[in-house]
N, C-alpha and C positions, 0 to 999 in steps of 0.2 A: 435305541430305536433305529431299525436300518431305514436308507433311503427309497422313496418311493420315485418309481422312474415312469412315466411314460407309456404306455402298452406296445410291448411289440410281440406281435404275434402273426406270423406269417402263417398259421395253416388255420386262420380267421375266413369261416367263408364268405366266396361274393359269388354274384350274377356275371357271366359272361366275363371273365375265367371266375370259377367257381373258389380259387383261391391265389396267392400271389404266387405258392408252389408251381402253377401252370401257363405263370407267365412265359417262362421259358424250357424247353426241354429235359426231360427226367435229368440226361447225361450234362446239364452244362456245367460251365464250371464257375456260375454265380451260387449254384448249391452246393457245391463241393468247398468253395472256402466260407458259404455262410455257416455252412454244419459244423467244419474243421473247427472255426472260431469257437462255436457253441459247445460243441462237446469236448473236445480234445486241447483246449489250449488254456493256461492257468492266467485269468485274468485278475488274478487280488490285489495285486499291487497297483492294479488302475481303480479297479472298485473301492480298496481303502481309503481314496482320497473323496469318497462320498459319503460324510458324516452328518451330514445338518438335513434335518427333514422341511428346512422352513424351504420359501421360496415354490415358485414354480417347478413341477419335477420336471428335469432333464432328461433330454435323451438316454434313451439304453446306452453302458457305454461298451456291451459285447455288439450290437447293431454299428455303434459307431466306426470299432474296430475292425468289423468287419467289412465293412465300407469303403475304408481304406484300403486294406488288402486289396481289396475286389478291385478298385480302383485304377491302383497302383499295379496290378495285373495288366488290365486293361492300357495303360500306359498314360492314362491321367493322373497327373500329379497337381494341378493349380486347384485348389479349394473352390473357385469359382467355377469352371467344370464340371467339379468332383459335384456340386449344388444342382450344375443344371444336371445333368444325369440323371438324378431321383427326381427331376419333376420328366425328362423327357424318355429318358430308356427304361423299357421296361426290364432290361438285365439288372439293372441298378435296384429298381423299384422289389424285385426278388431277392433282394439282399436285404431293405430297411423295412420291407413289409408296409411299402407306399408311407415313409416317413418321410418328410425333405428338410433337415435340416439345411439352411440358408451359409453360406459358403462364409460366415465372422465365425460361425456354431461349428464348422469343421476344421477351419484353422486353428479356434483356437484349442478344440477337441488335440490339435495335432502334435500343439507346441506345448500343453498343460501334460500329457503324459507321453514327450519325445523318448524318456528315460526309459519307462517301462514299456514302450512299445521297444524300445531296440532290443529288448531283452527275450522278446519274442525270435530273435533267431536262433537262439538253440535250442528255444523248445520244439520248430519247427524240423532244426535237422535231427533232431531228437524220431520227432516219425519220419522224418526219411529214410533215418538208420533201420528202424525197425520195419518200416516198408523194402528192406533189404538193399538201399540205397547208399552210398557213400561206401564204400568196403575198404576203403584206404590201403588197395593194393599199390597205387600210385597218386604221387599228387603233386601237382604243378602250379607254384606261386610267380603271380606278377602282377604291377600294377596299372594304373591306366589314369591320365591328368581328367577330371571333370571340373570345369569352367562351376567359379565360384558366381556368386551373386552380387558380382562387384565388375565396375571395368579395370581394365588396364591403364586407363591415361589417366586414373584418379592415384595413381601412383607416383610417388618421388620418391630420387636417391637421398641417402642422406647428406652427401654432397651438397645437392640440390638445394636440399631443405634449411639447411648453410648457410646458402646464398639468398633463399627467397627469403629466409627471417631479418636476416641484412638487408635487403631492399624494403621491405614492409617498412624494418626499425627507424629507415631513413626518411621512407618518406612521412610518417610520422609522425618522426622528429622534427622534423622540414614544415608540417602545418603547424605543429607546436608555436615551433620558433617564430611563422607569420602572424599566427595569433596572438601572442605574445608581444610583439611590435603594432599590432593596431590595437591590441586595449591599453599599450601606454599612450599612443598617441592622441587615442580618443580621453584618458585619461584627462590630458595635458589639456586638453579644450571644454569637457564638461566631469566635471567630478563626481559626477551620477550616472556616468554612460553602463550601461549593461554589458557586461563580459562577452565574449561572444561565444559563440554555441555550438559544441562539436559537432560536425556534421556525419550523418548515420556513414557516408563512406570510411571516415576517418574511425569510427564505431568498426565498422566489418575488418577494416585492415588491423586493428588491436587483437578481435577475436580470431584472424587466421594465426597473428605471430602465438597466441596461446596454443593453437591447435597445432602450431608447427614445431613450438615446444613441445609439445606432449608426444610428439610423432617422436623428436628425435631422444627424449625420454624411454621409451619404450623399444626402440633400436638398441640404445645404448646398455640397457638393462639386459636384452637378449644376449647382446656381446656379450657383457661382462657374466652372463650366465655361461658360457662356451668357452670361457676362460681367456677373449681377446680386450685387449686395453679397450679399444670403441671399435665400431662397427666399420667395416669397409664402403669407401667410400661409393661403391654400386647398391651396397644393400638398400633395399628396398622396402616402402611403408606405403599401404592399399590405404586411403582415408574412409573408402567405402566397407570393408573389410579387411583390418588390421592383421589376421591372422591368416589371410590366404595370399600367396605368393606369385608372382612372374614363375609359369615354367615354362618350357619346352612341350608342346604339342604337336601333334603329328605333321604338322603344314606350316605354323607358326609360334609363336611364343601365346601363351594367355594366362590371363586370371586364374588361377585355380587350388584345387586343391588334389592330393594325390593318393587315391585312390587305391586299394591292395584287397585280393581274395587270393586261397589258396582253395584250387578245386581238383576234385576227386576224377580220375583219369576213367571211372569205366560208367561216369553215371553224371558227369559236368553239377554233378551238388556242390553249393559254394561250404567246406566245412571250417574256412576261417575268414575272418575278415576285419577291415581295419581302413583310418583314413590319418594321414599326414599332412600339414602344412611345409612339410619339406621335398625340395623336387628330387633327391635321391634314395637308392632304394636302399645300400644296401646295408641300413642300421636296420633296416625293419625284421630281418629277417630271421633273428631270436625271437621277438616277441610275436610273428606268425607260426612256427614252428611249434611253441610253448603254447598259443591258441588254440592247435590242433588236441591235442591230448585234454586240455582244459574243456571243448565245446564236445566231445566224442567219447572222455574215458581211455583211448587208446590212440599211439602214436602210428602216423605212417609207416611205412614199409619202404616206399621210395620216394622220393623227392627230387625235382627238377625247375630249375630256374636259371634265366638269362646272366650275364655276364653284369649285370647292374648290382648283383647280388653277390658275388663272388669276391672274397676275402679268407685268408687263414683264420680269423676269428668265426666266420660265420659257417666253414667247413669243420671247424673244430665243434662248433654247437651243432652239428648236425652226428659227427662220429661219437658225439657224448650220450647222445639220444640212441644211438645205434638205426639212424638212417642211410639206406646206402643214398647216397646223393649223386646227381647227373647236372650241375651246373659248367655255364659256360667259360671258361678262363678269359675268352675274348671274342674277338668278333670272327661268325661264319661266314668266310667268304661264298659267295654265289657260285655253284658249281664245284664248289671244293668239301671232302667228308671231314677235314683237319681243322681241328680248333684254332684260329692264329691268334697270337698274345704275348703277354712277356711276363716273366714270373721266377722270381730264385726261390720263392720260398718252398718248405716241402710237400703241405697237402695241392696244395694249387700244380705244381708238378705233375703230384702223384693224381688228381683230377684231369689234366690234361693230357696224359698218357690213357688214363679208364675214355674218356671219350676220344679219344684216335683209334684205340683198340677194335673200338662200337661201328667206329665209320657212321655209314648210312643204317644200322642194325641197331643204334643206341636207343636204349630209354630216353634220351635226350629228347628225340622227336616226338616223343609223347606231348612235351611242352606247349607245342603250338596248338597243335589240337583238340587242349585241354581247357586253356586258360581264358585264350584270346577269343573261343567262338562265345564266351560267358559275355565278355567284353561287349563283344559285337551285337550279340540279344538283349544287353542290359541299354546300351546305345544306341542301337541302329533299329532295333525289332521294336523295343519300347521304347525309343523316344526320351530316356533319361541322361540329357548331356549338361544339364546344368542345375545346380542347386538353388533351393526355392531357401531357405535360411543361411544366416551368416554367423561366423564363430564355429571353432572347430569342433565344439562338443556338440553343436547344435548339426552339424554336415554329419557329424559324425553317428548321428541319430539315423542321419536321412539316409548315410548309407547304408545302414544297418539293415532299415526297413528295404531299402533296394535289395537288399543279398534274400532278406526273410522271404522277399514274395517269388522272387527266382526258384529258391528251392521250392515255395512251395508248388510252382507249375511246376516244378520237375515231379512233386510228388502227383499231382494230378493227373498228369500226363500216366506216371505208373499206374496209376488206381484206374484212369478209362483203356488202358491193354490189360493190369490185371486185374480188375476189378477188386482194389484195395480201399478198402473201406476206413474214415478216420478211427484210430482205436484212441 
């Protein structure tokens, strides 16, 4: 028996607008991703997780999804938001068909199918592509830190963590031992006296030295996965989120997690994407490469990325694939067209010869102009500098759905110049 949902029906007529269709403009672009969701996008793997007829029926979950999009366009990401919206914009109200699911009903809409919503982004670059978008004549990988869900000062070294276990364990030890000398004493005077009673601080400082156990448990397991005896003595353990790291951000050090899209040079569609709990880039950049061909059927043609990325292993994965690549050997000085660096080995050579040759002329310069205005729109234009979930596979969702709805205003954007209709 399938599940019965809810009614959603937006070309339901009313009085004064005659339907929710006319709440907002034929051309807006609350119909362009209600439709996209509805007709063109393969939701079964979120609808198969609706099998029981009992209970109250739920929201539509193509409404819900759409919701999100729409949302997430719009630059709202907080579930509480996302709530008032459909009770107060009538953009919003174009898209649920005047539903209001209550902002518990869209969180947990968000976290119950994180999996299958990320999955939505190649079906998306999927009509991009066929909206004549992405052509992968060139394409320029880089990353960008976005601030986890966690502070920074709930962090310690392992060092640290060393030493606060050792002060915990003492002091402790140190109530132990005074309790222990006033229930002999009290002993010694009534042989019925009542032991005395740990007190809840003495309780909280047992449970941090567990917690500080298990921090440097979990350090130590890292190491010993990367093949070092134990951790260094800087490494670092988030107690808010364990799996997001101290990096390097543009003004200061943060919380974060590190962020990676590889975008198409003649049309800024994001056609790979990826997020790291590591603050360097350049392991990433087989498995962005091998992304491309995996989300698209077909590999680059050129490639271009910063000097973060640059290594003979990583030039070699690029000449295997037969990408001509334009990466940095090291840092551009200001005013200068010559790569400066330092490098015996042969491709990396033979790289920094191909861009001195380029000068001011190289593919290289596509770089900037490719990557970082994605950056800039996904952070400065929407508002998305910080993760609303913790744990990497759970970021790893959110960024996904960040890249989905980029490309999808890219595809929108194509469809109100050429009039591209969702197929």
């Amino acid at each position: 028996m399938s599940k019965t949902f809810r009614d959603w029906d937006v070309e339901q007529g009313w009085l004064l607008p005659p339907s929710v269709l006319d709440f907002v403009p034929p051309d807006h672009l609350a119909h362009f991703v209600r439709d996209t969701v509805r007709e063109s996008l393969d939701l079964s793997a979120i609808m198969a997780q609706y099998t029981e007829e009992r209970g109250y029926p739920p929201y539509h979950p193509t409404m819900m999804t759409a919701l999100l999009l729409y949302a997430y366009c719009q630059g709202v990401y907080s579930s509480r938001r996302i709530a008032k919206g459909c009770t107060e914009r009538l953009d919003f109200m174009a898209v649920t068909g005047l539903n209001q699911p209550d902002f518990r009903t869209v969180s947990d809409f968000r976290k119950r199918h994180l999996g299958a919503l990320s999955g939505l982004f190649v079906q998306v670059l999927k009509l991009c592509r066929q909206a004549g978008l992405a052509k992968l004549g060139h394409v320029a990988l880089d990353g960008t830190k976005v601030k986890a869900n966690a502070l920074k000062h709930k962090s310690m070294s392992y060092k640290r963590l060393g030493e606060k276990e050792a002060q915990l364990k003492r002091e402790v030890a140190e109530w132990f031992k005074r309790a222990d000398a006033i229930d002999e004493s009290e002993d010694r005077e009534e042989r019925n006296a009542a032991p005395t009673v740990m007190p809840e601080w003495v309780a909280n400082k047992q449970a941090r030295i567990q917690r500080i156990r298990e921090a440097k448990a979990a350090l130590e397991a890292e190491a010993k996965s990367q093949g070092e005896a134990q951790p260094k003595p800087k490494e670092q353990y988030n107690f808010t989120d364990p799996q997001s790291a101290i990096m390097k951000g543009p003004d200061s050090f943060v919380q974060a997690y590190n962020a990676q899209a590889v975008v198409d040079a003649d049309s800024q569609v994001i056609v790979a994407q990826a997020l790291s709990d590591r603050p360097t880039d350049v392991t990433l950049l087989g498995q962005m490469v091998g992304q491309i061909k995996a989300n698209t059927g077909r590999q680059a043609q050129e490639f271009s990325a910063d000097a973060g990325y640059c290594s003979e292993g990583n030039l070699a994965v690029l000449a295997r694939r037969k990408v001509r690549a334009y990466i940095a050997t090291g840092k551009q000085r200001h005013g200068q067209a010559k790569i400066v660096g330092r490098g015996r080995q042969a491709r990396t050579q033979a790289m920094r010869r191909r861009l001195a040759r380029g000068a001011y002329r190289s593919r290289y310069r596509l770089r900037k102009q490719t990557v970082e205005p994605v950056f800039g729109q996904i952070k400065q234009a929407r508002g998305f500098r910080q993760f609303l979930l913790r744990g990497l596979d759970k970021t790893s969702g959110e960024w996904s759905l960040i890249c989905t709805v980029h490309n999808l205003l890219k595809l929108a954007a194509r469809r109100s110049r050429g009039n591209v209709a969702p197929s």
